[in-house]
C-alpha positions in Angstrom: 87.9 232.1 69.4 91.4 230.3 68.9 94.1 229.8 71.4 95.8 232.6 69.4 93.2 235.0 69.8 92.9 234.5 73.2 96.9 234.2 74.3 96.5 237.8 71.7 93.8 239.5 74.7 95.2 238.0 77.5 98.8 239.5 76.2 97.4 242.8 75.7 95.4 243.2 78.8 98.2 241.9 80.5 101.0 244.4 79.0 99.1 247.4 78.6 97.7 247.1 81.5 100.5 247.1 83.8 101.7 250.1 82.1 98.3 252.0 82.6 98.4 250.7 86.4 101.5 252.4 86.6 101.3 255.5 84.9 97.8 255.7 87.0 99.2 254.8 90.3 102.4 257.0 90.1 99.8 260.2 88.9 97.3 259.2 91.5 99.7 258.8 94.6 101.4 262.1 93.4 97.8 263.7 93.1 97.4 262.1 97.0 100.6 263.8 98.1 99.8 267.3 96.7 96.3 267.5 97.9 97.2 266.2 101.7 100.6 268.5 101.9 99.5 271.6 99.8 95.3 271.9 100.9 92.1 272.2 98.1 93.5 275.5 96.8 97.0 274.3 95.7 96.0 271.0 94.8 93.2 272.4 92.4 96.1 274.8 90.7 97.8 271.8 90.6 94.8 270.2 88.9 94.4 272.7 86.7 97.7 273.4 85.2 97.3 269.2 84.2 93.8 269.8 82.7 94.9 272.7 80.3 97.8 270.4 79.2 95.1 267.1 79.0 93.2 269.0 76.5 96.4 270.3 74.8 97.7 266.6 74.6 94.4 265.7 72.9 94.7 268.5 70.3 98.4 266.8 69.5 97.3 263.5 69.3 94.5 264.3 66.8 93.2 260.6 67.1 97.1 259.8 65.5 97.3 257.1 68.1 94.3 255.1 67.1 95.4 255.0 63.7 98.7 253.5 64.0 97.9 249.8 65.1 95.2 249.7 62.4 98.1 251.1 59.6 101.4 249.7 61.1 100.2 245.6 61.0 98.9 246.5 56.8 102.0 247.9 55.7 104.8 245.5 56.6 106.9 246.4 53.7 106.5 250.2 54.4 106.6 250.2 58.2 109.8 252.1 58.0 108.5 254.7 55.5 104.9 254.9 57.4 107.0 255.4 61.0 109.1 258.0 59.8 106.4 259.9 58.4 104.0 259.4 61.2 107.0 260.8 63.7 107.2 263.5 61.8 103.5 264.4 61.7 103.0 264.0 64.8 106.2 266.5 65.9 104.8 269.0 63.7 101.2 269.0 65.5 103.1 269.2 68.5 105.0 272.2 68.0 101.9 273.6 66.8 100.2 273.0 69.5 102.5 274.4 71.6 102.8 277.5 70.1 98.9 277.7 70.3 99.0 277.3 74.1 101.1 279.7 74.7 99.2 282.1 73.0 96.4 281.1 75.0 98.2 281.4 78.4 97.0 285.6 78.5 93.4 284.3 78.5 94.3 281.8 81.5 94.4 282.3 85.3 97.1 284.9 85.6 98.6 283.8 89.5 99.9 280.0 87.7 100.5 281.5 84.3 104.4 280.8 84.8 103.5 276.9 86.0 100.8 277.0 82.5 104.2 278.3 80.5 106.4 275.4 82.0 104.1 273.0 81.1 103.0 274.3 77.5 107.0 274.0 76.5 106.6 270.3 77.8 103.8 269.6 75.2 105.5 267.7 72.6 106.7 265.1 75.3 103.6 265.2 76.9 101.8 263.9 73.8 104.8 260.8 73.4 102.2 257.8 74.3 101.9 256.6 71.0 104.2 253.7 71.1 102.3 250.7 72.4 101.2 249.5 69.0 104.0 249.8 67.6 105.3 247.4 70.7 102.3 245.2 70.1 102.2 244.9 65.9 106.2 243.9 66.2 105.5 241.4 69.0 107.4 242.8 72.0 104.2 243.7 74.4 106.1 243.7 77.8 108.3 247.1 76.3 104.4 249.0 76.9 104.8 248.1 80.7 108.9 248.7 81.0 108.5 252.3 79.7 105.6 253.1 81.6 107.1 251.4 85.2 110.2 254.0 84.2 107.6 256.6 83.7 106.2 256.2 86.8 109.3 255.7 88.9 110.5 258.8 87.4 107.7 260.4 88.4 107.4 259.6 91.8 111.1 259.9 92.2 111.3 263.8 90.8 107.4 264.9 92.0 109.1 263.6 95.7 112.3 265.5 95.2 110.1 268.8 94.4 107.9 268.2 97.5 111.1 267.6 100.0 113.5 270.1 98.2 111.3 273.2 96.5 107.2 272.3 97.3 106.1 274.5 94.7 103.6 274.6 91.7 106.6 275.5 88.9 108.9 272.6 90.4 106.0 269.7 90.3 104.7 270.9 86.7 108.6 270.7 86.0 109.1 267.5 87.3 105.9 265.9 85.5 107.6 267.2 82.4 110.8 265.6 82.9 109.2 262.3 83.5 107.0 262.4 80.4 110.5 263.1 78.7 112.2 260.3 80.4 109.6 258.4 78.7 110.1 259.3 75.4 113.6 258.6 75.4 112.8 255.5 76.4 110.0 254.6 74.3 111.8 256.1 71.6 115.0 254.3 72.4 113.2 251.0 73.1 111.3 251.3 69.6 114.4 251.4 67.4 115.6 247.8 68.5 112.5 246.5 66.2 111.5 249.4 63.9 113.8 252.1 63.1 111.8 255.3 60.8 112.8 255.7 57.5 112.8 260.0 57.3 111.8 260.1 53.5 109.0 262.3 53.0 105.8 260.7 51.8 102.4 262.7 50.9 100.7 259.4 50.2 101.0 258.3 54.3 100.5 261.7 55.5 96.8 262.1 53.7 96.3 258.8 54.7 97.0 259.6 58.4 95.1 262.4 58.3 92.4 261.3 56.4 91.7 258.4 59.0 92.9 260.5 62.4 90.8 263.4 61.9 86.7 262.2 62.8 88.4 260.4 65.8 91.0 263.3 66.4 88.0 265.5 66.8 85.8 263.5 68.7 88.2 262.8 71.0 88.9 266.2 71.5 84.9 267.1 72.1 85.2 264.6 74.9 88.3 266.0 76.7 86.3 269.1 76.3 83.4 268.1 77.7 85.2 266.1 80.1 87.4 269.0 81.1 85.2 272.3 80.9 84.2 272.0 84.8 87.8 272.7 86.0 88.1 275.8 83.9 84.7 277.2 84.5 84.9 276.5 88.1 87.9 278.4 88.5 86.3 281.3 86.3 83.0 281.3 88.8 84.5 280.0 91.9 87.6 279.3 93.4 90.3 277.0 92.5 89.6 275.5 96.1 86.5 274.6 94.1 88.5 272.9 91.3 90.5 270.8 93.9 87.4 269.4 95.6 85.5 268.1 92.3 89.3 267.1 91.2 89.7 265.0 94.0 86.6 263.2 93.7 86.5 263.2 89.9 90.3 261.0 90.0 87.9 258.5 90.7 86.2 258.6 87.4 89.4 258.2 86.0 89.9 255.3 87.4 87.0 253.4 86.8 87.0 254.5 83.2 90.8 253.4 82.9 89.3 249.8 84.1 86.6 250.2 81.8 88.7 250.8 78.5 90.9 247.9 79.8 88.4 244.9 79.7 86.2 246.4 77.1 89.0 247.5 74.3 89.6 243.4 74.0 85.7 243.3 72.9 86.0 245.0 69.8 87.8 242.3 67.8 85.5 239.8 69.5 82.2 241.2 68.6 83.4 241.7 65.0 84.5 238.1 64.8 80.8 237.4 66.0 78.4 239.8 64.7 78.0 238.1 61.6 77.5 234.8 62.0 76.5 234.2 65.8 74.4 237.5 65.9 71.4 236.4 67.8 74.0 234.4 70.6 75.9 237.5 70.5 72.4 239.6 71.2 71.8 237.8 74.1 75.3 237.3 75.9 75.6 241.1 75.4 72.4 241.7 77.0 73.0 239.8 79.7 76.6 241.7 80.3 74.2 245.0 80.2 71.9 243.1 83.2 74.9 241.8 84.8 76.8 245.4 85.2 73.2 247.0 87.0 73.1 243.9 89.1 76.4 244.7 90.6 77.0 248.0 89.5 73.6 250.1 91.0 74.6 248.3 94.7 78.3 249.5 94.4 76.9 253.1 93.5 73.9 253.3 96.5 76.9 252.3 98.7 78.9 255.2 97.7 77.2 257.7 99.8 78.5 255.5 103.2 81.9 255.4 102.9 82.4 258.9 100.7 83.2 260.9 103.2 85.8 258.2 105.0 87.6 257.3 101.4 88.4 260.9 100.9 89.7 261.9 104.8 91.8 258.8 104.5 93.5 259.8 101.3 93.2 263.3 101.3 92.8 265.0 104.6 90.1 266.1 106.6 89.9 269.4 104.0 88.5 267.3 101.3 85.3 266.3 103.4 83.1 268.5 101.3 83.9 266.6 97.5 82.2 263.7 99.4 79.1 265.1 98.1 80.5 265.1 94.5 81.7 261.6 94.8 78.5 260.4 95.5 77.3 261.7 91.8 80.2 260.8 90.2 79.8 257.1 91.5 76.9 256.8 88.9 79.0 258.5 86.2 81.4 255.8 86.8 78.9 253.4 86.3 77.6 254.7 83.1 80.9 254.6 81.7 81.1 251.3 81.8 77.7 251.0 79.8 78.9 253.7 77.2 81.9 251.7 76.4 80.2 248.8 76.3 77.8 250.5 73.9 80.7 252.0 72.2 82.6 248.7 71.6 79.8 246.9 69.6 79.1 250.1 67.6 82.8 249.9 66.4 82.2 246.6 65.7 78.9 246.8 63.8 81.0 249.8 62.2 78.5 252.3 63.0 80.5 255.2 64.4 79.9 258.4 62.1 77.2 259.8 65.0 80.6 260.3 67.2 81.3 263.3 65.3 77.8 265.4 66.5 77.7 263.4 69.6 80.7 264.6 70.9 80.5 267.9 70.4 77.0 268.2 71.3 78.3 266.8 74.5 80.8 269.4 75.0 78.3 272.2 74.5 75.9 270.6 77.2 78.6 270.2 78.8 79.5 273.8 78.9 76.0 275.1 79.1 74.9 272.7 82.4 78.0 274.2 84.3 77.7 277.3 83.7 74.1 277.2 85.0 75.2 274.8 87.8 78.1 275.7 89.0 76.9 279.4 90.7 74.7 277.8 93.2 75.8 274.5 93.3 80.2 274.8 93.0 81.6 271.6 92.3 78.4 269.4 92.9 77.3 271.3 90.4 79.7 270.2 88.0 79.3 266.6 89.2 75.7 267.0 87.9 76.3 268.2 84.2 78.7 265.3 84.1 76.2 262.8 84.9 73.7 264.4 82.8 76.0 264.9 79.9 77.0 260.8 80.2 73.6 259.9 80.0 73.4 261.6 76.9 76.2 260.1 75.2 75.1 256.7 76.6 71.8 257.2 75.6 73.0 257.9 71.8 75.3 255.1 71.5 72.7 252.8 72.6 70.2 254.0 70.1 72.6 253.3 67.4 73.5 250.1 68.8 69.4 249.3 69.1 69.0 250.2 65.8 71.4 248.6 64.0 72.1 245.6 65.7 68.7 244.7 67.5 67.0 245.2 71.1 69.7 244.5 73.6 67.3 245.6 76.5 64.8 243.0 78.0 62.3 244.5 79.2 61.4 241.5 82.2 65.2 241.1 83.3 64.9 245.0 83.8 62.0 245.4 85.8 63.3 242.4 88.0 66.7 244.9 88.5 64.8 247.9 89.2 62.3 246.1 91.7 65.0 244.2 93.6 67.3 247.7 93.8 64.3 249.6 94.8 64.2 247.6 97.8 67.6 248.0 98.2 67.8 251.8 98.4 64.8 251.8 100.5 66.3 249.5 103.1 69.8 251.4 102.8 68.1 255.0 102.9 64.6 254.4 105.2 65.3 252.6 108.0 66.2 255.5 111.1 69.0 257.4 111.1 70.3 255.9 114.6 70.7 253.0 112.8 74.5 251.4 113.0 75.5 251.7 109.4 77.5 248.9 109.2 74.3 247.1 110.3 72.4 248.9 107.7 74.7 247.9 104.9 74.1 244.2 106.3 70.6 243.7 105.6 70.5 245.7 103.1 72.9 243.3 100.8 71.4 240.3 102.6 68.0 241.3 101.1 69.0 242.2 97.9 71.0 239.0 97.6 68.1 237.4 98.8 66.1 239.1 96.2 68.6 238.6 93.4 68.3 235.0 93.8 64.1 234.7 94.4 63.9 237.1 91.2 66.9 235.2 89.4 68.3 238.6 88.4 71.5 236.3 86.4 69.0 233.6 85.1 71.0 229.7 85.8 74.2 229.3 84.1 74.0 233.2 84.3 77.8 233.7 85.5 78.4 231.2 82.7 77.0 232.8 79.9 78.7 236.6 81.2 81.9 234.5 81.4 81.2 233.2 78.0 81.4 236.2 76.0 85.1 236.3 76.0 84.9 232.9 74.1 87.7 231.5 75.7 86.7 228.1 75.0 89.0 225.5 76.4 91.4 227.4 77.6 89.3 228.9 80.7 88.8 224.9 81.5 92.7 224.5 81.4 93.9 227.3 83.9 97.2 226.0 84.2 97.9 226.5 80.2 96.8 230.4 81.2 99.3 230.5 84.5 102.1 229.2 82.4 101.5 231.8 79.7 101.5 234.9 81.6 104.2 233.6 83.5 105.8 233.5 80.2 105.7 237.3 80.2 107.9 236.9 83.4 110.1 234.7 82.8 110.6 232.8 79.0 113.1 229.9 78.6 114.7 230.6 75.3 115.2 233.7 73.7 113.4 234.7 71.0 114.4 236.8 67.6 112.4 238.3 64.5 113.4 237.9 61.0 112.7 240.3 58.8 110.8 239.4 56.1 113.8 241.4 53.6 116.4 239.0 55.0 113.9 235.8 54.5 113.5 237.4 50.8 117.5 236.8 50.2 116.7 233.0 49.9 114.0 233.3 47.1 114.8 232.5 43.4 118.6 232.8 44.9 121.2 229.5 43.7 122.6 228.1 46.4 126.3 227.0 46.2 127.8 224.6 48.7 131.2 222.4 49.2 131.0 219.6 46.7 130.4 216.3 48.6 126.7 217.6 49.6 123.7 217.3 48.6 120.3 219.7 49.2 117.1 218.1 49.6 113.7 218.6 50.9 111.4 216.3 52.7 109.5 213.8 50.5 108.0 210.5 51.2 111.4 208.7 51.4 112.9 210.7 54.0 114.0 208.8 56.6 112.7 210.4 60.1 114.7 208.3 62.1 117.8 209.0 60.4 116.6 212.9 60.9 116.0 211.9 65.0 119.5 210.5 64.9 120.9 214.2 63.3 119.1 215.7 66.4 120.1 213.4 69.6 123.6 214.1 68.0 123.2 217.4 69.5 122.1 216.4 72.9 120.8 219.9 73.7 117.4 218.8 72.0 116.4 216.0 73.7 115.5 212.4 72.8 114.3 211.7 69.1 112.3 208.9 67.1 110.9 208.8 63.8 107.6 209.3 65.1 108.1 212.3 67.0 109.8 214.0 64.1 107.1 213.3 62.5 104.5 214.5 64.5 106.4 217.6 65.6 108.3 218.8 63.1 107.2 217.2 59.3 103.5 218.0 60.6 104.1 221.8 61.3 105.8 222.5 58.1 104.5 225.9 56.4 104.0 223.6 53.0 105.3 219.9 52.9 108.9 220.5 51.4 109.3 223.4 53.7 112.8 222.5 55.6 116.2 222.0 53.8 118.6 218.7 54.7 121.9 218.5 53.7 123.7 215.3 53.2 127.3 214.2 53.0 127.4 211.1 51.3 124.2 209.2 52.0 124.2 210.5 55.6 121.8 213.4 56.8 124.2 216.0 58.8 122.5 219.2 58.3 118.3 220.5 58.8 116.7 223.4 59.1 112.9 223.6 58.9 110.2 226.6 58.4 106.7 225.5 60.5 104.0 227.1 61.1 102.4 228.5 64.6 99.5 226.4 65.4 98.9 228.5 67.9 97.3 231.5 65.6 95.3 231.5 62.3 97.6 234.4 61.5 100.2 233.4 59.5 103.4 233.5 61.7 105.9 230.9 61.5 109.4 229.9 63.2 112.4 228.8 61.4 113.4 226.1 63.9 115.9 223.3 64.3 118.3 224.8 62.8 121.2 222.2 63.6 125.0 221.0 61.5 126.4 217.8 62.8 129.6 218.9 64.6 132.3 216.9 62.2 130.5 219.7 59.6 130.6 222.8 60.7 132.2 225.7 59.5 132.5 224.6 55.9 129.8 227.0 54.3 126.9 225.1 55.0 125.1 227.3 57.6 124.8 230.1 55.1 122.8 227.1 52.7 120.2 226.2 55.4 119.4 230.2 56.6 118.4 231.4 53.7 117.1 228.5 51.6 114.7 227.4 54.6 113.7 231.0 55.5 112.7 231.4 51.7 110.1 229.3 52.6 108.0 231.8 54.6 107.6 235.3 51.5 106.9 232.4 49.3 104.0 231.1 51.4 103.1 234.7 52.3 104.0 234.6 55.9 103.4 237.9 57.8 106.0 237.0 60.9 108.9 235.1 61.0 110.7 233.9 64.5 113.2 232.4 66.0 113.8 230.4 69.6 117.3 229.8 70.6 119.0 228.9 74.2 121.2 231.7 75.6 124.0 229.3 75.6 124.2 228.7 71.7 126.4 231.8 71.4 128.3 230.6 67.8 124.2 230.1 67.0 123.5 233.7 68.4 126.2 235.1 66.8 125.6 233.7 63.4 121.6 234.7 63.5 122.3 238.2 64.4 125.0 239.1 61.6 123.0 237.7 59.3 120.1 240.4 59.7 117.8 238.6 62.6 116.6 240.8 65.1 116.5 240.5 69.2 112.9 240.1 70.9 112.4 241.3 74.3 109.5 239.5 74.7 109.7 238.4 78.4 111.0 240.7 81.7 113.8 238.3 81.8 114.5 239.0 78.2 115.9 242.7 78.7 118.4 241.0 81.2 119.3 238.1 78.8 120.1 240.0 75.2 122.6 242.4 77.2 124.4 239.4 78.0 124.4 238.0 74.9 125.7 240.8 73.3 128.6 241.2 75.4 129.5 237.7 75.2 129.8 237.6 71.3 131.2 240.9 70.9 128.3 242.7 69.3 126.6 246.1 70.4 122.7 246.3 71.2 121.6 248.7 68.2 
């Protein structure tokens, strides 16, 4: 994998990720809160009033979200007309699915139906999270994690004023409304700085939207379904004290699975870039990550059972003893998750995926079948058990497919070797006598399965290696300190960075350039003199020290073709440049117009206008798909003259959003 691809994952993983571990952590401590200070009966209203609007969020969404990072990156020269017709789908579902909960709020548990219609009218922003690849495609990642920390915050901040001021169900359904609505104006706000919707009404991108969205909308939906039956049929059977214990256990789930869609997403595009021509490698690094996950995995699940009942006093209160029982069957669930999106992930990439559509909704119906059979006798455990039963069954499916289209991924010797060495280990966790000290029960136990683990060579030598491997990192995992830099480039980046649109780059093709008479317009050639083009840039002083042979190397060499740059001469002297290069960090092609640079004694006599837009020609020409720009923050008369002439601000670093305010201000222009 290039250095692209991987600063690409490492980017995404990085961004996204901090906004999933903050709209997880806010929900999560806010879940914590309710069910200490409000007991299993209010915290399962609480849970669920948010399950009816989960599934209502997944009508809305229709599989929309998916589809956007696929269409937005194809349709570059359309982006405006495909955004504005996306938002408007997507407000129209909304509203529609609004006006289809409320009719179903008669058919719903009648002592929270006024907390169901509080949240039903907040359905449209509910279903808002829609705008990371839209963040990603236009290259400003760290606007995924600023809208989600402001979600959070405002989460936290108004779910705390309802506790303190009014600790009631309508106040904290109203205030997780309001926060999803701060988020939108956020997200929306944030979005128009580098795509603003074009509202002109196309059929064409509506079928296609649809056309793509619905088999994903629809499995997606069976899942939530199946996913989300037990809180509804547990408050139809039981007792919504019921729903708050399998809710407080099941949060785990989420968890895990939110870490599971994190490091497995990044897969996809790996195993596709793979499966074709490094298929058998890709077999067996792929069964090894299947042997390493039960290696680790079952151990983490036996242990569940020890420390259940502790975990959930600790964060819940002493009345949430009895989910322990429910955690313990959900830890496997967990587990499986992993597997199935494991599974999943190579299926999208072999492109085998039609089986979703019955899969899924087979799923639901077990789903809904095993709990109503369950759940009488068994309450929430119950639940916990059509869960696990219903992920084995969706595991089990994807896996066939996988197996049969892409070859056995399952070794039978490694296997036996996994299920010998943790049959010891639940033995020695669950035989020895119950006056036992736990603690000291947990510590042989893991001694003689690591024992075991390293007798039976459970991760054969170079094991950790070859599981390592499969993210293809190459050499950037042996140069850690180019990684540390780059995510600390999220943090903090030292110039400031702009997009060009590709219509602005356009203005320069097949265009005459005029200039003052006295100049002359060139492009590099075998007689240009590169130490008479060092000299042009040490006049500057802000760029450093020049030679020939470094102008050579780092600018001449990175050229998008080999006359790509313009230089201006006055006389026989050089006193202008401006140069379009390539990224040779990415095979995709993105460029930078860079060096842009007048020799003082010639500025402001028309020339600047000659260099933009000649140079920038270069890129549509070459059939570049993004065009940037680094500057310094102190380059104002730079700054200004890049963003009246159609270049747009990045916010591609934290620091960034502090930086372009600035900026602005200081050149007399308005953020828009």
């Amino acid at each position: 994998m290039m250095g692209g691809t991987v600063k690409s994952y490492v980017t995404n993983v990085v961004a996204q990720g901090l906004g999933k571990g903050a709209t997880f952590g806010a929900n999560f401590l806010i879940f914590v809160l309710v069910a200490r200070l409000g007991g299993a009966e209010f915290f399962g209203q609480y849970s669920y009033v948010l399950s009816f609007l989960a599934v209502a969020v997944a009508v809305a969404d229709f599989g929309m979200t998916s589809v956007l990072g696929k269409d937005i990156a194809q349709v570059e020269a359309g982006a405006a007309v495909y955004w504005g017709n996306y938002l408007g789908l997507r407000l129209a579902i909304s509203l529609l699915v609004t006006i289809l909960a409320l009719a179903a709020l008669p058919f719903l548990a009648a002592d929270i139906r006024p907390a169901l219609l509080t949240g039903a009218l907040f359905i449209p922003f509910l279903a808002s999270r829609f705008f990371e690849p839209i963040y990603q495609v236009f290259q400003s990642p760290w606007y995924s994690s600023a809208t989600s920390l402001l979600y959070g915050g405002s989460f936290i901040l108004l779910s705390g004023l309802a506790l303190w001021l009014h600790p009631s169900l309508i106040w904290l359904i109203l205030a997780y409304g309001l926060a999803n609505a701060a988020y939108l104006a956020a997200a929306f706000g944030v979005s128009l700085r580098i795509l603003r919707p074009r509202l002109t009404f196309s059929g064409q991108w509506l079928r296609r939207i649809l056309a793509v969205a619905a088999p994903l909308g629809i499995a997606s939906l069976f899942t939530i379904i199946a996913g989300r039956a037990a809180i509804f049929i547990l408050e139809h059977l039981r007792s919504m004290e019921e729903v708050g214990l399998f809710n407080a256990a099941f949060k785990f789930v989420e968890l895990t699975a939110m870490g599971a869609a994190m490091i497995t997403g990044p897969f996809i595009p790996i195993y596709a870039a793979r499966i074709t021509k490094e298929r058998q490698s890709l077999r067996e690094e792929f069964s090894l990550t299947l042997e390493a996950l039960a290696v680790f995995g079952i151990p983490a699940a036996l242990l569940v059972p020890f420390c259940s009942s502790q975990l959930l006093s600790i964060l819940y209160g002493p009345a949430f003893l009895p989910a322990a029982a429910v955690l313990n069957i959900l830890a496997w669930v967990g587990l499986l998750i992993f597997y199935s999106l494991f599974f999943t992930a190579l299926a999208v990439a072999l492109g085998v995926i039609r089986f979703a559509w019955w899969s899924t909704g087979a799923a639901a119906l077990l789903s809904i079948a095993l709990n109503f059979l369950f759940i009488p006798s068994l309450g929430a455990a119950g639940s916990a058990w059509a869960a696990l039963i219903c992920e084995i069954f969706l595991m089990s499916i994807t896996a066939g497919f996988v197996i049969r289209h892409f070859g056995n991924v399952l070794r039978f010797g490694a296997w036996l070797k996994i299920t010998v060495a943790n049959t010891g280990l639940f033995l020695l966790l669950y035989g020895l006598p119950a006056t036992t000290n736990p603690l000291l029960t947990i510590a042989l136990a893991i001694g003689a399965y690591a024992g075991a683990a390293v007798l039976l060579r459970l991760l054969p030598r170079g094991g950790i290696a070859g599981f390592i491997s499969c993210l293809d990192f190459g050499d950037d995992l042996r140069h850690l300190g180019r990684i540390i830099k780059y995510l600390w480039g999220f943090i903090y980046f030292r110039q400031v960075m702009m997009r060009v649109p590709v219509a602005v780059a356009r203005r320069g093709v097949d265009c005459a350039s005029s200039h003052p008479g006295g100049y002359r317009i060139l492009s590099p050639d075998r007689d240009t003199d590169f130490e008479e083009w060092a000299g042009l840039l040490n006049a500057d002083g802000g760029f450093g020290v020049w030679n020939g042979e470094r102008v050579r190397e780092e600018i001449a060499s990175y050229l998008v073709t080999p006359e790509a740059a313009t230089l201006i001469y006055h006389g026989r002297h050089l006193v202008g440049c401006f140069c379009a290069c390539r990224d040779p960090s990415t095979t995709r092609k993105r460029g930078y117009g860079s060096w842009f640079f007048i020799h003082p004694e010639h500025r402001h006599r028309g020339l600047a206008e000659v260099l933009f837009y000649r140079t920038l020609a270069y890129f549509p020409k070459a059939g570049y798909e993004e065009i940037l720009m680094l500057s310094d923050e102190y380059r104002l008369p730079a700054l200004h003259f890049y963003l009246s002439h159609g270049v747009r601000p990045v916010y591609n670093s934290l620091v960034s959003f502090f930086r372009w305010p600035r900026i602005m201000k200081k050149i007399g222009r308005e953020e828009d």
